[in-house]
C-alpha positions in Angstrom: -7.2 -36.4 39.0 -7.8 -36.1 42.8 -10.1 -33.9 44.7 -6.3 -32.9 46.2 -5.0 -31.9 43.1 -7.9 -30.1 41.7 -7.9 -28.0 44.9 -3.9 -27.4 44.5 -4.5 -26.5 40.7 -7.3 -24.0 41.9 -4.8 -22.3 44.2 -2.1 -22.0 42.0 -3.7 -20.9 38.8 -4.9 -18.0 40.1 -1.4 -16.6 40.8 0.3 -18.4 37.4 -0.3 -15.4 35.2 1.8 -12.9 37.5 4.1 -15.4 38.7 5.6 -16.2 34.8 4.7 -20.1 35.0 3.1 -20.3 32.0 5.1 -20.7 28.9 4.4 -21.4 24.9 5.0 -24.6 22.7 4.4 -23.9 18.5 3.5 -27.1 16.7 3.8 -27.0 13.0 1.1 -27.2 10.6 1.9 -28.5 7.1 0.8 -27.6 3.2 -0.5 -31.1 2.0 0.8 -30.7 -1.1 4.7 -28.8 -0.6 5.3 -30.7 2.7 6.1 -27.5 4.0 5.2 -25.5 6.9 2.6 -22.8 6.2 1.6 -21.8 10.2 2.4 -23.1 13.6 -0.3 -23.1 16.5 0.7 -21.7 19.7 -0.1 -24.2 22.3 0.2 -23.4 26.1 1.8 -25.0 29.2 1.9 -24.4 33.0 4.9 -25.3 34.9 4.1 -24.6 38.5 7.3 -25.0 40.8 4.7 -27.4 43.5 2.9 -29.1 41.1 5.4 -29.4 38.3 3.8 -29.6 34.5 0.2 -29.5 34.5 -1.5 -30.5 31.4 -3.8 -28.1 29.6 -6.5 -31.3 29.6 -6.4 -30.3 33.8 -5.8 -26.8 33.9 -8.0 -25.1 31.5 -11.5 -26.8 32.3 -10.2 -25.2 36.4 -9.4 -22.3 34.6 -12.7 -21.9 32.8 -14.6 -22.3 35.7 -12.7 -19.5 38.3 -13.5 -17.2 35.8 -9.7 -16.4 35.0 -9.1 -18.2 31.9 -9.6 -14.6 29.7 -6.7 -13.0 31.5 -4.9 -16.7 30.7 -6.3 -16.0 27.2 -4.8 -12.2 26.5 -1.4 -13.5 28.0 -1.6 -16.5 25.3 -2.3 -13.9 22.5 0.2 -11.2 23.7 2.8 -13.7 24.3 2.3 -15.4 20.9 2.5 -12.5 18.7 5.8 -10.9 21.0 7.1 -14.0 20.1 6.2 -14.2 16.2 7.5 -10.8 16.4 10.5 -11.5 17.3 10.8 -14.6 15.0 9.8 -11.5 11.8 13.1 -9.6 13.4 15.2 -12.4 12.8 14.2 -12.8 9.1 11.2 -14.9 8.9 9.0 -12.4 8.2 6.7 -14.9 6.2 6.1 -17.3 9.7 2.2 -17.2 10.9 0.9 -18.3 13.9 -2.7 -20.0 14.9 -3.9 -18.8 18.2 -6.8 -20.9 20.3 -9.6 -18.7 21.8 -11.7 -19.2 25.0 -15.5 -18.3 24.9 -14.9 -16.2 27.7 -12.5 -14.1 25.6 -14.3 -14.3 22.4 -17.8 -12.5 24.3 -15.6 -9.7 26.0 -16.4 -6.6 24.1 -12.6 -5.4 24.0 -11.3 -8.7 22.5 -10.8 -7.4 19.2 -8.8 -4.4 20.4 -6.7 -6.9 22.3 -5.7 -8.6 19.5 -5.5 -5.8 17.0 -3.2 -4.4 19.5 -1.2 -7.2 19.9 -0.2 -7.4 16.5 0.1 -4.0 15.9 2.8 -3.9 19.2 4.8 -6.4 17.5 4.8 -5.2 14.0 2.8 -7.5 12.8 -0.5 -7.4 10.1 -2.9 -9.5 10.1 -2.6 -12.4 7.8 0.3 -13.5 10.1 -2.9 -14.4 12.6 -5.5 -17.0 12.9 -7.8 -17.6 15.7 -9.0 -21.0 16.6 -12.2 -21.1 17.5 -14.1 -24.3 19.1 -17.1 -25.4 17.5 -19.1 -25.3 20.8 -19.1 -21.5 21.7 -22.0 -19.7 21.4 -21.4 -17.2 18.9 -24.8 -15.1 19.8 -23.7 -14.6 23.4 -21.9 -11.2 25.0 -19.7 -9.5 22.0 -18.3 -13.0 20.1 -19.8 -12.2 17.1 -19.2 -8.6 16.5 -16.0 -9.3 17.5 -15.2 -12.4 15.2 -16.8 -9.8 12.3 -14.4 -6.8 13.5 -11.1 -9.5 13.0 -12.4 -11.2 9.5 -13.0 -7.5 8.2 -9.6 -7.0 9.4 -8.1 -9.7 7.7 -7.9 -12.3 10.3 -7.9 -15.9 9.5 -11.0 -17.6 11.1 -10.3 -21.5 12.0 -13.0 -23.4 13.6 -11.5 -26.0 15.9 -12.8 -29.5 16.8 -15.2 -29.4 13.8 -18.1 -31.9 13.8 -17.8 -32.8 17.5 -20.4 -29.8 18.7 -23.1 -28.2 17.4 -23.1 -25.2 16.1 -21.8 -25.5 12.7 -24.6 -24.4 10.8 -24.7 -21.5 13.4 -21.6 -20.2 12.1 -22.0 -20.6 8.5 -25.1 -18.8 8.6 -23.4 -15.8 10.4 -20.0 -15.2 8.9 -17.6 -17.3 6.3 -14.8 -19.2 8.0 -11.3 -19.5 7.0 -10.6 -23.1 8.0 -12.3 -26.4 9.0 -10.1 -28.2 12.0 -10.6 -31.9 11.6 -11.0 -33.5 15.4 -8.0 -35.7 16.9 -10.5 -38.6 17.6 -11.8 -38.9 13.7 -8.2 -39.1 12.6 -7.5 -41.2 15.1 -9.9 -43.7 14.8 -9.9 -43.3 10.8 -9.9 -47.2 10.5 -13.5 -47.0 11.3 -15.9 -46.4 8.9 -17.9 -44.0 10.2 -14.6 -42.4 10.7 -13.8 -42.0 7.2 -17.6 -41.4 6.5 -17.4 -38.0 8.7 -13.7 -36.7 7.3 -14.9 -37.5 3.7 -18.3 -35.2 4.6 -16.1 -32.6 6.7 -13.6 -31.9 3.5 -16.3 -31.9 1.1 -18.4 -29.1 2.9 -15.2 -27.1 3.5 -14.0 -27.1 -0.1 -18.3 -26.3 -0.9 -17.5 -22.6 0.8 -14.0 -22.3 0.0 -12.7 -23.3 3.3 -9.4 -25.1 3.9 -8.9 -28.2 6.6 -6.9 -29.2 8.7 -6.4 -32.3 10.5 -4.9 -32.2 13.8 -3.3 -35.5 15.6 -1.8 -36.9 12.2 0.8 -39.7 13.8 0.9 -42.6 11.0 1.7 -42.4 7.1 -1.4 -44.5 6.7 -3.2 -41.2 8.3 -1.6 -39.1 6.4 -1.9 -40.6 3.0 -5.8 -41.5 3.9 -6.4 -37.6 4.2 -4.0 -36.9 1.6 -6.0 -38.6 -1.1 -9.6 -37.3 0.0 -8.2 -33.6 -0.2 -7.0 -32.4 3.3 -5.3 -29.5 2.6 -2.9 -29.3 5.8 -2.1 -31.2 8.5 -0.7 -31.1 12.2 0.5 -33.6 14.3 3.9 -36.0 15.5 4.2 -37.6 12.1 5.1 -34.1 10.9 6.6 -32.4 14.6 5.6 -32.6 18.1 5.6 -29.4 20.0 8.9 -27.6 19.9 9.6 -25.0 22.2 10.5 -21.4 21.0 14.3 -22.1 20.2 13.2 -25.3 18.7 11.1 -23.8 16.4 13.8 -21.0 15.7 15.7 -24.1 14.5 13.1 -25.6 12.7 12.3 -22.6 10.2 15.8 -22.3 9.8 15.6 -25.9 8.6 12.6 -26.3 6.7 10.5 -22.6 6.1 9.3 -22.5 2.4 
């Protein structure tokens, strides 16, 4: 990325919220054993009418550091649970949705309220909810852990995203029980390797050890699939399942393939 670009994505982020450029993709997550989909994680884009599509990879880290990416955040979380809303309207009333949270977010002391209101706008309870979390935010700084222990106690699904890449694992286990262990992109992809397998094998183990589930993101090959299959990944995510789909497309796919 250029210097150029970075200073173009710095001036157009800060207007992107108000100006409607952002937009949601859902990718599906599947049951390992039914082959069918259980949650979908709301993943979002910036289409900027100067600088076209901007990855998250290049926005967010920008984001992050103009101090705007909580505002990006809420609109990610409001957005996502109008739109699951909608999708309980038209009959799907069972459809869930994983949303990814930013530390900056997570420490705000209204957070919870922002989420508890979001899904109580739309209708919603809160089993139709997980929040992603990364493994790397500090959980004892601002409000993150009072709020992460308002949602659980709510009935929020707690996911912890990226696991065994950062290092606050034990952190986190010591302060509150998770709902789900997210399986890094890189260990599945590089699960030819032994030290690979070595770290999936240790990850699965420890989540089934306090009743967590896993998930492995970035599944693209069978051989992937039936590698985690067999060691006891519970569900997966990735293109050998879906890539992305946009909101219609994922209209069509629960049409198609929900329970």
């Amino acid at each position: 990325m250029t210097i150029n670009f970075k200073s173009e994505i710095c001036r157009h982020l800060r207007t992107a919220v108000d100006n409607e450029e952002f937009f949601l993709c859902y990718q599906p997550i599947i049951d390992s054993r039914t082959r069918k989909l259980v949650c979908s994680e709301a993943l979002i884009r910036w289409k900027n009418p100067v600088l076209g599509i901007v990855s998250p990879g290049e926005f967010i880290p920008v984001a992050e550091k103009l101090g705007n990416m909580e505002s990006i955040g809420n609109w990610v979380m409001e957005s996502a649970c109008e739109q699951l809303g909608r999708w309980h309207q038209t009959g799907y009333r069972e459809c869930s949705l994983s949303v990814n949270v930013s530390a900056l977010q997570l420490q705000h002391p209204d957070f919870a309220n922002v989420v508890l209101n979001s899904l109580s706008a739309n209708d919603l309870t809160s089993e139709h909810l997980m929040i992603e979390i990364t493994e790397n935010i500090r959980i004892d700084k601002g409000d993150a852990l009072d709020n992460l222990l308002k949602l659980r106690k709510e009935g929020i699904k707690i996911s912890i995203d990226d696991f065994g890449t950062g290092y606050n694992c034990m952190k986190y286990f010591q302060k509150f029980e998770c709902d789900f262990l997210k399986i890094d992109v890189d260990f599945v992809n590089g699960i030819k390797k032994g030290i690979n397998k070595i770290i999936i094998d240790t990850i699965i183990k420890l989540a089934h050890e306090i009743d967590a589930a896993v998930i492995a993101e970035g599944v693209e090959t069978r051989e992937q699939y039936e590698y985690l299959a067999d060691k006891g990944c519970d569900m997966f995510q990735g293109y050998y399942f879906s890539k992305p789909l946009s909101a219609g497309e994922m209209l069509d796919y629960l049409r198609e393939k929900l329970y």
